[in-house]
C-alpha positions in Angstrom: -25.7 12.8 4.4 -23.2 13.7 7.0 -19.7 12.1 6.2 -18.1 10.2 9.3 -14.8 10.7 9.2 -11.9 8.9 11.8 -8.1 10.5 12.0 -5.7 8.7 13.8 -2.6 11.5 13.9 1.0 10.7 14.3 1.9 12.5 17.3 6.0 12.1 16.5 4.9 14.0 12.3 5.8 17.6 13.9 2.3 19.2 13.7 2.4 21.0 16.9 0.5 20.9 20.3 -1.7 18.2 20.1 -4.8 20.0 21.8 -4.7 22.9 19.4 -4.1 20.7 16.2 -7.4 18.8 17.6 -9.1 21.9 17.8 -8.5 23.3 14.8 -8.9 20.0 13.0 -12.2 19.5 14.5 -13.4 22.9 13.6 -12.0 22.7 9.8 -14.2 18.8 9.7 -17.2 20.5 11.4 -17.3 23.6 8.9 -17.0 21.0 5.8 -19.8 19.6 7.0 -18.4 16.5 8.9 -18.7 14.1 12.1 -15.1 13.9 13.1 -13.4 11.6 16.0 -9.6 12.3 16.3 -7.1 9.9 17.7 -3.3 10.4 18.4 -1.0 8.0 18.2 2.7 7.4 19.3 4.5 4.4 17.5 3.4 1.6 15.5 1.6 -1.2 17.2 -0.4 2.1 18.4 -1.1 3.1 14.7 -2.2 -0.6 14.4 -4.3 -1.3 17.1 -6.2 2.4 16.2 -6.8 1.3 12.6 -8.2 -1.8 13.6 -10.9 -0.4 16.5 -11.4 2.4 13.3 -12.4 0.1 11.0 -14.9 -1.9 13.2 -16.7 0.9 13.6 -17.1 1.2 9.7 -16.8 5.1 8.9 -17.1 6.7 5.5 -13.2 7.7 5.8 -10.1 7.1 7.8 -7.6 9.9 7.5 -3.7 9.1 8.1 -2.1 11.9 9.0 1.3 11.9 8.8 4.4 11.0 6.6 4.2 8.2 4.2 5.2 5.7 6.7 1.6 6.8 8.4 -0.1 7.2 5.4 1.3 3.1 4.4 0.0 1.5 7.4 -3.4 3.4 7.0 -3.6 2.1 3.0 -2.5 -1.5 3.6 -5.3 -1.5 6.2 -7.7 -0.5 4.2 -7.3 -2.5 0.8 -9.8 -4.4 -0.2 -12.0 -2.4 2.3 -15.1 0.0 1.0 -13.6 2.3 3.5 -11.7 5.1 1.9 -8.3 6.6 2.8 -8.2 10.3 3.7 -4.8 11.6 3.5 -3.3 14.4 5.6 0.2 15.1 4.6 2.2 16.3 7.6 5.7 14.5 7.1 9.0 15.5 5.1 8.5 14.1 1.4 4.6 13.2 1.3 4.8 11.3 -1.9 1.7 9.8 -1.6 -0.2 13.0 -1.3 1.3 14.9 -4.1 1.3 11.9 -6.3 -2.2 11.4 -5.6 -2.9 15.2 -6.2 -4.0 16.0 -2.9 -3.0 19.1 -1.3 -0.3 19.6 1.7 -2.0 22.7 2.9 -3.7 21.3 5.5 -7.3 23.2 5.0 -7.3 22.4 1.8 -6.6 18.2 2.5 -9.6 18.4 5.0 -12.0 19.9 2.0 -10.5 17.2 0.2 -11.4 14.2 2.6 -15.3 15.9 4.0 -16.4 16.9 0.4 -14.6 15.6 -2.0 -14.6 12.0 -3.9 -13.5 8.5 -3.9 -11.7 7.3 -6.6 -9.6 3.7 -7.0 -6.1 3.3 -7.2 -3.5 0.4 -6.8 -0.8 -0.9 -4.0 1.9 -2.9 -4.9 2.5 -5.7 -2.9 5.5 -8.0 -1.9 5.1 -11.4 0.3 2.1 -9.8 1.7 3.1 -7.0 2.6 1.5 -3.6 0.7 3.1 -0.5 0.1 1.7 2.4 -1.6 5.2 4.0 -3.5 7.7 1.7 -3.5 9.8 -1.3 -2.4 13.8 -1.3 -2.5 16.4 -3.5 -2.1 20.4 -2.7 -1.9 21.1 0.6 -1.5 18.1 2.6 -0.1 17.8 -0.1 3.0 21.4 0.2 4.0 20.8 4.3 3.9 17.7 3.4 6.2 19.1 1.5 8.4 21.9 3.8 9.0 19.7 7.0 9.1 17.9 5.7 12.0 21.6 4.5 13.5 22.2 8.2 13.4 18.6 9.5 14.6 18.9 7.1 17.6 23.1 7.1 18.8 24.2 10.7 17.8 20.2 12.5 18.0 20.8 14.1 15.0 17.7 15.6 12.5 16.2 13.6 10.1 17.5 15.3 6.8 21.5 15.4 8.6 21.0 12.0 9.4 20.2 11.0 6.0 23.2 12.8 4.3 25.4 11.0 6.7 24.2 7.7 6.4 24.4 8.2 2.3 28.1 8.5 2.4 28.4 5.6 5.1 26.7 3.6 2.5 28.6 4.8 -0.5 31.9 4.6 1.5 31.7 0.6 1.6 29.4 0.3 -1.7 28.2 -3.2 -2.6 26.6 -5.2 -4.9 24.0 -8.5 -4.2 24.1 -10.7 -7.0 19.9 -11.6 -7.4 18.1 -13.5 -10.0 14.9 -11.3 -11.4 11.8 -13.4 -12.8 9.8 -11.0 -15.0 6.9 -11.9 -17.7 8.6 -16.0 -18.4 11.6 -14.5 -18.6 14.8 -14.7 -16.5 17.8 -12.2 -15.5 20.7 -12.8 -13.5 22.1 -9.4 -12.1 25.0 -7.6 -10.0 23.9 -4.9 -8.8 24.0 -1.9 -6.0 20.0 -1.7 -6.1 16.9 -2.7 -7.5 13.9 -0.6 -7.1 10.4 -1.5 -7.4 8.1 0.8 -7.8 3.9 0.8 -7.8 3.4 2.5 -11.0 5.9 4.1 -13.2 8.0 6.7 -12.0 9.4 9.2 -13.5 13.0 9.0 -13.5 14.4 12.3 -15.5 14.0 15.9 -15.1 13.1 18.3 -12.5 10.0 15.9 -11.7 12.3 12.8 -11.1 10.4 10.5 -8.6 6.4 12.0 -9.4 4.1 9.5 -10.7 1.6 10.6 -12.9 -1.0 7.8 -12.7 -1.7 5.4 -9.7 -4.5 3.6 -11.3 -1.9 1.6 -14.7 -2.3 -2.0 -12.6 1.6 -2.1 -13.2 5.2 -2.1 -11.5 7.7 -0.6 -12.3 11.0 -2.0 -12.1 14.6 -0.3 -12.2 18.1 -1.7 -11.9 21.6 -0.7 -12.8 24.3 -3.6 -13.8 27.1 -3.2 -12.2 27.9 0.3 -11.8 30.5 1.9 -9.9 30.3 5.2 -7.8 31.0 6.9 -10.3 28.9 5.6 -12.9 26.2 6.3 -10.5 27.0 9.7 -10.2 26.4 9.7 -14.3 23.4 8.3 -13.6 22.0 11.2 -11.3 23.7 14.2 -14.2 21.5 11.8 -17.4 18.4 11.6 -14.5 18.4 16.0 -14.5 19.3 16.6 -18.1 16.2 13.9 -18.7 18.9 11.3 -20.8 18.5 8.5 -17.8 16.6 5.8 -20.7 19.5 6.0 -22.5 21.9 5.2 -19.9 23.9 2.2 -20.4 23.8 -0.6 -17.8 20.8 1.4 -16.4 17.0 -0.5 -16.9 13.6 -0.2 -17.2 11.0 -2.4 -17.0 6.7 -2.4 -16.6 5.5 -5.9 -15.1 2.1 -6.6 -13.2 4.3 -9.0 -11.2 7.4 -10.0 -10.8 9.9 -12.5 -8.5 13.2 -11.8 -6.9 15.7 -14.3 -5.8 18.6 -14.9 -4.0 21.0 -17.2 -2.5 20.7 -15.2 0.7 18.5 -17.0 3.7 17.1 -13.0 4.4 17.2 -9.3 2.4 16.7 -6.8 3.9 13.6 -5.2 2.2 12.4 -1.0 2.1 8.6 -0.9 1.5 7.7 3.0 1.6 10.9 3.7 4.0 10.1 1.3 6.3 12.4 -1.9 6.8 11.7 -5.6 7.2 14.3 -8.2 6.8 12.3 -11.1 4.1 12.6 -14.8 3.3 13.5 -14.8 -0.9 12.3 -15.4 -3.1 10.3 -11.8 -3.1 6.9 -12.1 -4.9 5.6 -8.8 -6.0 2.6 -8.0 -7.8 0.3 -4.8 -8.0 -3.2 -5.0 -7.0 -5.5 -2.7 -9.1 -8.0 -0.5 -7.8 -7.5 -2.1 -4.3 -7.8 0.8 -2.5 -10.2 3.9 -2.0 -8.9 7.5 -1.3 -10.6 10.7 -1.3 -9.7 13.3 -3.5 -10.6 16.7 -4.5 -13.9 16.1 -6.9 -12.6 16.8 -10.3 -13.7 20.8 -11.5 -13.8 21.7 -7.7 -11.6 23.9 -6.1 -11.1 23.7 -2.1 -11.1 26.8 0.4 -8.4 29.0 0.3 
């Protein structure tokens, strides 16, 4: 049985001239065996209203193509749907797709998505709103907001804009006093960041930030208690000589659910790099096996 697939492309992820990524997309689809219709898109209400008019049209797959940002919208989409994701990693980080095991080559991802399988894995999600990697608060969201400050006022790059708005943000380092609810138990904290993320991370080594499971039905939480810039900096050297657990004032913690609060009327929220100021108090929770995705089937190896 032929598979139907739908990709909807982010024309702004750096793949190229858009008629000749078409064509060789469609030929890579048709060769696995595939019925293929692909859609560009330029910016998020786009994105939206593509995955909608997608999904009414009930295909096997829908493929985002793009960075995670793409790859989000696409997933939160599609949970709770029998449609399954197809993931085409063409943005900076992709940390969805490596996570998830399938590959950035881009032959290879299409092998993946025509003849490969569906298997189950979880979101986390916070006041509604899903993310497939993580959610941030303190930190990370200042850096955001300041990378795209950059991008927009001074045009610079993505990866120069980040570095500047990192020392921006460490220049006038702050904390946000918050109140975390997990498992019946309660935690008043002063902190520079809390990090949430869907599924345990791992947080020391040279694979720092890799999940190896998506499918646990758990979050995982991180914090640091009052550090200062150069306790953080501690905290990055214990991180790559894989000591970070045994940090001091740095915490871990595994919670289906959990509740953030604050004093604050707003927070300013990161769900998978993208910002949204949010009424506290934040209700997370992970959703098991929510959401479909095609992967390579296990054994199989894809096309050189």
């Amino acid at each position: 049985m032929t598979r139907r697939i739908v990709v909807i492309l982010n024309a702004g992820s750096g793949s190229g001239n858009d008629d000749a990524v078409v064509s060789r997309l469609r030929t890579l689809f048709e060769t696995a065996g595939a019925s293929v219709d692909i859609r560009f898109v330029r910016h998020g209400a786009q994105l939206a209203a593509q995955v909608e008019a997608a999904k009414a049209e009930q295909p096997d797959v829908i493929v985002a193509g793009g960075g995670d940002g793409t790859v989000s919208a696409v997933a939160a989409s599609l949970v709770g749907s029998e449609i399954a994701l197809g993931v085409l990693a063409l943005g900076t980080l992709n940390h969805f797709a490596k996570d998830l095991g399938v590959p950035l080559d881009v032959a290879r991802a299409v092998h993946c998505i025509a003849a490969g399988e569906a298997v189950r894995v979880d979101v986390g999600e916070v006041n509604g709103r899903v993310f497939v990697n993580n959610s941030s608060l303190g930190l990370y969201p200042d850096i955001v907001r300041d990378r795209e400050r950059q991008q927009k006022r001074l045009g610079r790059g993505k990866l120069a804009a980040m570095g500047w708005a990192v020392l921006a943000v460490l220049r006038r380092y702050s904390f946000m006093r918050v109140t975390l609810r997990v498992a019946g138990r309660e935690r008043q904290v002063r902190t520079p960041f809390v990090f949430i993320g869907n599924n345990e991370y791992r947080m020391e080594g040279l694979s720092i930030g890799e999940r190896s499971h998506l499918d646990q039905g758990t979050l995982s939480l991180y914090f640091a208690q009052r550090p200062g810039r150069l306790r953080l900096l501690q905290f990055a050297l214990r991180a790559l000589f894989g000591k970070l657990r045994q940090a001091r004032d740095f915490e871990v913690l595994l919670t289906p659910d959990l509740v953030v609060e604050s004093r604050h009327r707003k927070l300013r929220v990161a769900t998978d790099g993208e910002i949204a100021m949010m009424t506290p108090p934040l209700r997370y929770r992970s959703r098991p096996a929510s959401l479909r995705v095609m992967r390579a089937e296990a054994g199989t190896a894809s096309p050189a």
